[in-house]
SEPA-827912 format. One record per residue (C-alpha): residue number from 0; residue in three letters; x negated, z, y. Coordinates in steps of 0.25 Angstrom, whole numbers, plus 5000, padded with zeros to 4 digits. Example, Ala and Ser with C-alpha at 12.3 -4.5 7.8 and 13.67 -1.06 7.14 Angstrom:
// residues 2
<site pos="0" code="ALA" px="4951" pz="5031" py="4982"/>
<site pos="1" code="SER" px="4945" pz="5029" py="4996"/>
// end
This chain:
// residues 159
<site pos="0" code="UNK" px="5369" pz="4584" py="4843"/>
<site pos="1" code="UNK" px="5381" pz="4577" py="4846"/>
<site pos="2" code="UNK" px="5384" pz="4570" py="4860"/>
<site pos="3" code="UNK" px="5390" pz="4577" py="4870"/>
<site pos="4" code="UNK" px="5403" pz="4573" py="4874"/>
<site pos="5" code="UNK" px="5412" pz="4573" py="4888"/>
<site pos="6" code="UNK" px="5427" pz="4571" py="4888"/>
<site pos="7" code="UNK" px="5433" pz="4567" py="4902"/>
<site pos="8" code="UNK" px="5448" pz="4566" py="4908"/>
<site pos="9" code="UNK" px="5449" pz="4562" py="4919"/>
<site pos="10" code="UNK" px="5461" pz="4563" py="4927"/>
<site pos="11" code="UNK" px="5459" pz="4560" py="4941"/>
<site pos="12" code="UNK" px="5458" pz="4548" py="4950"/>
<site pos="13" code="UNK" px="5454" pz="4552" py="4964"/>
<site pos="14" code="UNK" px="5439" pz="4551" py="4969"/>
<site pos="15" code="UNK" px="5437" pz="4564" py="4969"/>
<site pos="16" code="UNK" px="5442" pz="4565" py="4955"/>
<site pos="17" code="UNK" px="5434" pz="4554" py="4952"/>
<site pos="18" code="UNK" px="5419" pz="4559" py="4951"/>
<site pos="19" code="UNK" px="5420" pz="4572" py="4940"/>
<site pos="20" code="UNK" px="5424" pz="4562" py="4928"/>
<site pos="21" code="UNK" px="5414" pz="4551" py="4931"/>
<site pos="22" code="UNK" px="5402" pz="4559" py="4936"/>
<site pos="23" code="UNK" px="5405" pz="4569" py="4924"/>
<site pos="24" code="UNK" px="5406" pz="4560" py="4913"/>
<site pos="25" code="UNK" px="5394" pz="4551" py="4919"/>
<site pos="26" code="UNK" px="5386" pz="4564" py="4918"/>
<site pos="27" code="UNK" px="5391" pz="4566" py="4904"/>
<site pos="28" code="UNK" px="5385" pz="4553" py="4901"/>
<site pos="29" code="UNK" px="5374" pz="4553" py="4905"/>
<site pos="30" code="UNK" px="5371" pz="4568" py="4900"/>
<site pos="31" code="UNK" px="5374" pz="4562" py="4885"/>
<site pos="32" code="UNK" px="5389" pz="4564" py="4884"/>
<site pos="33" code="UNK" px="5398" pz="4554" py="4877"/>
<site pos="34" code="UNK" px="5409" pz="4554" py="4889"/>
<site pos="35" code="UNK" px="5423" pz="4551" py="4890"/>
<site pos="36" code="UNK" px="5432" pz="4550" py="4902"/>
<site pos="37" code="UNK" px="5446" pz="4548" py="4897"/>
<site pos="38" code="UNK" px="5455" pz="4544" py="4912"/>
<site pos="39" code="UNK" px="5470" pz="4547" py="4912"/>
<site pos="40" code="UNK" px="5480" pz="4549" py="4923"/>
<site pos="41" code="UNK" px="5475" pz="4546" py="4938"/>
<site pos="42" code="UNK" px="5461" pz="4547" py="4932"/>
<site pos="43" code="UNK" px="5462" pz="4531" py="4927"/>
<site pos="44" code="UNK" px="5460" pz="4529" py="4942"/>
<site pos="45" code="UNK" px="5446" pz="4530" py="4939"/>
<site pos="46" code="UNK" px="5447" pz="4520" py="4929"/>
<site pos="47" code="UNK" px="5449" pz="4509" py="4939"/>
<site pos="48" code="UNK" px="5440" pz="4498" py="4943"/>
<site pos="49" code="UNK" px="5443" pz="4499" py="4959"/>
<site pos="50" code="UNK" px="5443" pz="4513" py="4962"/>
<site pos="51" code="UNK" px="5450" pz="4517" py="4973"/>
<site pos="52" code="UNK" px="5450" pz="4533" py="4973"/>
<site pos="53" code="UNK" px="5452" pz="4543" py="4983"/>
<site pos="54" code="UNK" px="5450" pz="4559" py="4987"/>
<site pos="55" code="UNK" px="5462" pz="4566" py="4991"/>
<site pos="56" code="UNK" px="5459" pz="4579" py="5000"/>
<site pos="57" code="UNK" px="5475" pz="4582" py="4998"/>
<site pos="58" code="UNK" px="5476" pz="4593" py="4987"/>
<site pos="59" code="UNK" px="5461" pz="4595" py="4984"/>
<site pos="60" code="UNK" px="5457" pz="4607" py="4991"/>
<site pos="61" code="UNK" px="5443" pz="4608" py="4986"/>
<site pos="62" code="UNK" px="5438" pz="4593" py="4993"/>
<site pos="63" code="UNK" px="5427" pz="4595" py="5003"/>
<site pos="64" code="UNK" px="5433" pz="4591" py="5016"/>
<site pos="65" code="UNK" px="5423" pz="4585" py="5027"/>
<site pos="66" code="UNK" px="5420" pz="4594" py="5039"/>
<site pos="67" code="UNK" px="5427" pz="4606" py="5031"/>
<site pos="68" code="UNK" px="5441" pz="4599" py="5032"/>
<site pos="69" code="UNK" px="5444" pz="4609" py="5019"/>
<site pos="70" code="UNK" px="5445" pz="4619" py="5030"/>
<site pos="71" code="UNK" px="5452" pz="4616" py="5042"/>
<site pos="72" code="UNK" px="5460" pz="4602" py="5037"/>
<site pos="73" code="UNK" px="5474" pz="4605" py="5034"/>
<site pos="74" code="UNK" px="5476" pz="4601" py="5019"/>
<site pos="75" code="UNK" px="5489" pz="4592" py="5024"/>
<site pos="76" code="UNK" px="5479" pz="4585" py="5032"/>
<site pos="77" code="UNK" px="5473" pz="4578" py="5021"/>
<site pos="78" code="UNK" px="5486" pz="4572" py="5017"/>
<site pos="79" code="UNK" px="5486" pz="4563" py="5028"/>
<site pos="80" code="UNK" px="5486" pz="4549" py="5028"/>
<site pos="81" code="UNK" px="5471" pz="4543" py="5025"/>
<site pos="82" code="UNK" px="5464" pz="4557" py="5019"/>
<site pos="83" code="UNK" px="5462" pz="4554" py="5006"/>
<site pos="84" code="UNK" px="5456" pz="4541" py="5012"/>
<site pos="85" code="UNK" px="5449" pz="4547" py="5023"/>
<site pos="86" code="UNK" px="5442" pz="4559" py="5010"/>
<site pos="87" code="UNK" px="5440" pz="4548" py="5000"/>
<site pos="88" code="UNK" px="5432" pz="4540" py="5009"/>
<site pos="89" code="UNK" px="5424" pz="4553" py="5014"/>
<site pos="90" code="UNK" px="5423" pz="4556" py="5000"/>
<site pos="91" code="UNK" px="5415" pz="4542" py="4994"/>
<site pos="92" code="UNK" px="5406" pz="4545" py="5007"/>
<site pos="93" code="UNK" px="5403" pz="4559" py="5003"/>
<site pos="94" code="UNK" px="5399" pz="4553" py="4989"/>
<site pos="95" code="UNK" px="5394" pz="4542" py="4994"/>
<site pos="96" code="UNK" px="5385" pz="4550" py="5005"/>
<site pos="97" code="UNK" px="5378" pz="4559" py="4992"/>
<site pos="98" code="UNK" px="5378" pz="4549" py="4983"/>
<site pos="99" code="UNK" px="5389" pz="4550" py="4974"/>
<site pos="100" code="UNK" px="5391" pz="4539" py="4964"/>
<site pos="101" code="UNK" px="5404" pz="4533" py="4967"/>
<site pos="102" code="UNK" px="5415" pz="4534" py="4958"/>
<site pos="103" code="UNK" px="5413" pz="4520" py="4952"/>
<site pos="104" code="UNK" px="5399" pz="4521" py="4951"/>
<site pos="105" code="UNK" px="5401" pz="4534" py="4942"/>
<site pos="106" code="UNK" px="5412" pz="4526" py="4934"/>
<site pos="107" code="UNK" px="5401" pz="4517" py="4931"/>
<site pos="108" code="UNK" px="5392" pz="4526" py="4927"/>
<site pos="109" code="UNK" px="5400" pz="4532" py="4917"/>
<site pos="110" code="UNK" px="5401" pz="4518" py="4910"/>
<site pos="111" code="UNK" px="5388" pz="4515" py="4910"/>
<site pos="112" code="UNK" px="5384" pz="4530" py="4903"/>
<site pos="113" code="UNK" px="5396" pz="4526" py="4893"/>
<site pos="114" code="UNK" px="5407" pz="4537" py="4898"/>
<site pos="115" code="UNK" px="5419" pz="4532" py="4891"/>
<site pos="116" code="UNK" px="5431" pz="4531" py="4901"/>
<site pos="117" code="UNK" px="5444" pz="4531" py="4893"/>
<site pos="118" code="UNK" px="5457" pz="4528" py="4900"/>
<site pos="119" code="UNK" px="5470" pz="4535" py="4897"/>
<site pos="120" code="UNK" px="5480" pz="4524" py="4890"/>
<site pos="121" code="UNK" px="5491" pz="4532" py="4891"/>
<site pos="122" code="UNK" px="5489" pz="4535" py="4907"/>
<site pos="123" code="UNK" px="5486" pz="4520" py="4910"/>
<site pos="124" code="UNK" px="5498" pz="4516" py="4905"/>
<site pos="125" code="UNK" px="5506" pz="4527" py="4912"/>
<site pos="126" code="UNK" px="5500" pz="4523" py="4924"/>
<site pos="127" code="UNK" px="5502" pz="4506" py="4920"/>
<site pos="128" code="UNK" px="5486" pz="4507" py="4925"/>
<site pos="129" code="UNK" px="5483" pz="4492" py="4925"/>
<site pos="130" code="UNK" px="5468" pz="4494" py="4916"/>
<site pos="131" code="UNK" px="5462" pz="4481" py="4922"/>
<site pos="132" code="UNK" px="5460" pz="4491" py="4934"/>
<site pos="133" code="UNK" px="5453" pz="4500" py="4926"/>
<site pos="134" code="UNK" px="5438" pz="4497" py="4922"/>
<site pos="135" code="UNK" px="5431" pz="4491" py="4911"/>
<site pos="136" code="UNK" px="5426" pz="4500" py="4901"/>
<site pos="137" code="UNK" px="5436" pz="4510" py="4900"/>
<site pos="138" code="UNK" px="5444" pz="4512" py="4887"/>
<site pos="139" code="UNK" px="5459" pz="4515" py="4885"/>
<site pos="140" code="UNK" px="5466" pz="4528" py="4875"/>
<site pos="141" code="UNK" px="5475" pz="4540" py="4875"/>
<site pos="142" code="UNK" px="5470" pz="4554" py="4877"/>
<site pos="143" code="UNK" px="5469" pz="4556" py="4862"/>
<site pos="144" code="UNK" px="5459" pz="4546" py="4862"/>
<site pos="145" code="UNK" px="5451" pz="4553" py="4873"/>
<site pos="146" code="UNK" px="5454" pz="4567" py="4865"/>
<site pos="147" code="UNK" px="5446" pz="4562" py="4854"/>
<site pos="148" code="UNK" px="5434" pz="4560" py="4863"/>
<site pos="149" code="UNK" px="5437" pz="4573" py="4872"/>
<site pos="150" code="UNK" px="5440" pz="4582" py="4860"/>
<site pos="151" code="UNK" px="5425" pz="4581" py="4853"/>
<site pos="152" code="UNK" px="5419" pz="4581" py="4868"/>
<site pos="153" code="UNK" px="5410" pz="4595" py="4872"/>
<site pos="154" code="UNK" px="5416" pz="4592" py="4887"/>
<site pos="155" code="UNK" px="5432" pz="4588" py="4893"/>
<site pos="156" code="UNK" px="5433" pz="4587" py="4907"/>
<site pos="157" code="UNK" px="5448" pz="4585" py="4913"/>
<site pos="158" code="UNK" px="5445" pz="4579" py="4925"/>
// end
């Protein structure tokens, strides 16, 4: 039987966003799947060596709010000044509190399981993405390259 195979595009660079592609493709890998995740337009953010993400509450209606601020908070509210620092800090303690692995530390464990991380070529230099920000291990190509892998895969998640 041939070995499984999971194709990943990752897309996003929020924290929140940040969890599905690395807690998915670590699982993959540790489940016997060959696994790439190929990283092109904001989702290079998760590419970088000091990670500095955060959680917007504007615009994401399906966020869990602390003492059922979903309910009563007026969505404009979470615009102000010092929200989305206010939610990304409650967010790492929630993770943190039923122990989560942090973002980095899933990163890292994708390596380690051999999760391919491919970096899009053609959105690094749109973006003139400085690469000695970006950490070791990671290879450069265009989507045709990550196709190939993703066209023979039993699995694609657009993420």
């Amino acid at each position: 039987m041939d070995e499984k195979k999971l194709a990943i595009i990752a897309t996003k660079g929020s924290l929140d966003w940040a969890y599905p592609p690395f807690i998915l493709a670590s699982t993959a890998a540790a489940l016997g799947y060959q696994t790439q995740i190929f990283f092109t337009f904001y989702g290079l953010q998760l590419l970088k060596k000091d990670l500095t993400l955060e959680v917007s509450p504007l615009g994401n209606p399906g966020m869990p709010m602390p003492m059922g601020m979903d309910k009563w908070f007026p969505v404009l509210g979470t615009a102000l000044p010092g929200m989305q620092s206010v939610m990304t800090k409650m967010m790492k303690q929630k993770m943190k509190s039923k122990g989560v692995a942090s973002v980095e530390e899933l990163r890292e464990l994708c390596q380690e399981a051999e999760v391919k991380f491919i970096a899009c070529q053609m959105t690094v230099d749109l973006f003139d993405m400085d690469t000695s920000a970006f950490i070791d291990g990671i290879e450069y190509a265009g989507a045709a390259a990550f196709f190939e892998f993703a066209g023979d895969s039993d699995i694609c998640l657009y993420i």
